[in-house]
VOPAGU-2260 file (C-alpha; in pm, 1 decimal, decimal comma):
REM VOPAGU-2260
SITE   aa  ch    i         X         Y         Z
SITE  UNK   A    0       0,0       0,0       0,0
SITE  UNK   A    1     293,5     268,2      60,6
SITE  UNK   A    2     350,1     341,0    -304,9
SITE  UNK   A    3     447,5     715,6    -401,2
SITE  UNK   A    4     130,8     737,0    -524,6
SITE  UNK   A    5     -27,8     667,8    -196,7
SITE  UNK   A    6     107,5     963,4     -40,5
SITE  UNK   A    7    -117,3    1206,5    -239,0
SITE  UNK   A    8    -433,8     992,6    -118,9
SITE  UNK   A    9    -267,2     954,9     226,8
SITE  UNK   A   10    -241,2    1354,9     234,7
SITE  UNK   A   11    -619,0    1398,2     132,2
SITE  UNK   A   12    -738,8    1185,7     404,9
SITE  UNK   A   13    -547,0    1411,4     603,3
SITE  UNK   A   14    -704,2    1702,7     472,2
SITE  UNK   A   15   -1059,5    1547,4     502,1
SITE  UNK   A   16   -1038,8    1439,1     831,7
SITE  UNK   A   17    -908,2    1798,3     970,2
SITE  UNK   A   18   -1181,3    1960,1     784,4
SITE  UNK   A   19   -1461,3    1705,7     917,6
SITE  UNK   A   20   -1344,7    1720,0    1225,6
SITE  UNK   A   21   -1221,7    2065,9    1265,5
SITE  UNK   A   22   -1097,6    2172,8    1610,7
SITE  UNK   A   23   -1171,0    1907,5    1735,8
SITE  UNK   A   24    -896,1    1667,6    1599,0
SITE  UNK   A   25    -501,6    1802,4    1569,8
SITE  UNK   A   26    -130,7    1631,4    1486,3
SITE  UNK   A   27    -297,9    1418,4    1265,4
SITE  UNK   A   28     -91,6    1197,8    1034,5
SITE  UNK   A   29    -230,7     903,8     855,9
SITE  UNK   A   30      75,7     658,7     832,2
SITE  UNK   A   31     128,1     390,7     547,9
SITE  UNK   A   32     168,6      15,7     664,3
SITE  UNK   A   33     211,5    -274,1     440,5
SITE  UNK   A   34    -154,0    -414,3     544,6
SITE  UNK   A   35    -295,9     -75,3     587,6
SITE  UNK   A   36    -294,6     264,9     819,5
SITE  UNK   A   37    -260,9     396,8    1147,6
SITE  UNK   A   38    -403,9     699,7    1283,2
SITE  UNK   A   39    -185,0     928,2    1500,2
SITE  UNK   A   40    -317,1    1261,2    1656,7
SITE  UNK   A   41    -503,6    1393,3    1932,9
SITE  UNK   A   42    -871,8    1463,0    1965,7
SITE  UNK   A   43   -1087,4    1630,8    2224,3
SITE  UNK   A   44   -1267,0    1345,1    2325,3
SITE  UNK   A   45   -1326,9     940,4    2252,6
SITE  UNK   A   46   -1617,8     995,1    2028,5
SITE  UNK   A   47   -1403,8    1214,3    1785,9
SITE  UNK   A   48   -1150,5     947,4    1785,3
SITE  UNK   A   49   -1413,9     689,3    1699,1
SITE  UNK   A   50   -1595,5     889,7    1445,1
SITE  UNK   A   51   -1239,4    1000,4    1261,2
SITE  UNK   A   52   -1152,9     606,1    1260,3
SITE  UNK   A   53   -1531,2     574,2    1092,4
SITE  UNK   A   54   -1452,8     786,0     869,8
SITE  UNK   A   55   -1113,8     682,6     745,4
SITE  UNK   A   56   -1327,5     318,3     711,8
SITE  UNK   A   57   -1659,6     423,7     536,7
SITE  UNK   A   58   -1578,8     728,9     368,5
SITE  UNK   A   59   -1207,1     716,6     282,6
SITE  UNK   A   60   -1196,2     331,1     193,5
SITE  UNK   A   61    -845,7     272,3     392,6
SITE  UNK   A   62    -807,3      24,3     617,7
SITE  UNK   A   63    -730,9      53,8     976,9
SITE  UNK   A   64    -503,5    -131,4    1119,5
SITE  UNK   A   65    -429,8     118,0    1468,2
SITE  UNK   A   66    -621,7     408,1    1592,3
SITE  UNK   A   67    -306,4     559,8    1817,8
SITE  UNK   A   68    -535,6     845,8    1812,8
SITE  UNK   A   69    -499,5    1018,6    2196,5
SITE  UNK   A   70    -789,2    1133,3    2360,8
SITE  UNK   A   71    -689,2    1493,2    2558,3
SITE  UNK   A   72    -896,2    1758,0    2699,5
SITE  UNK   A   73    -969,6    2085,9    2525,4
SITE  UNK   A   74    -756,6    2268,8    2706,8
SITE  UNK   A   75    -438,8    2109,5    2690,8
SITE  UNK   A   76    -493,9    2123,5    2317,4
SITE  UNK   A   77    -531,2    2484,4    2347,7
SITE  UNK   A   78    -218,4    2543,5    2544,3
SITE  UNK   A   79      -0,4    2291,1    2332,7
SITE  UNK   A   80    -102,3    2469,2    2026,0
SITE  UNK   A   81     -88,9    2770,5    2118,1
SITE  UNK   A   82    -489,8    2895,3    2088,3
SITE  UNK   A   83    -643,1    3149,7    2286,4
SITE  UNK   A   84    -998,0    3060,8    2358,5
């Protein structure tokens, strides 16, 4: 699956998932296995993890094979990052 012409489809699920998921997902990188994906980033809360793996699955056709996705609280997104609220 991690053919150079993956990474332009690797980049738009990238894209997608920010914009779906605006604000509420960050650090996101889809990464390229032999069998499949794994999603790295941080999201406000377990639902938005789910729903960005349910995505990636329905939507965006890849397969899953990790959701490292980490689960922190609004606010230490916001100070991390560097937002003012």
């Amino acid at each position: 699956m991690c053919e150079p012409s993956s990474n332009h489809r690797l980049e738009q699920a990238e894209a997608l998932l920010q914009q779906r998921l605006r604000g509420r997902l960050w650090a996101l990188r889809v990464v390229c296995k032999a069998d499949g994906v794994i999603l790295q980033g941080h999201a406000v809360n377990y639902y938005v993890k789910q729903l960005g793996q349910h995505i990636a699955i329905k939507e965006l056709q890849l397969t899953v094979v990790a959701n490292e996705i980490e689960v922190s609280p609004a606010s230490a997104a916001q100070e991390t990052h560097g937002h003012d609220s």
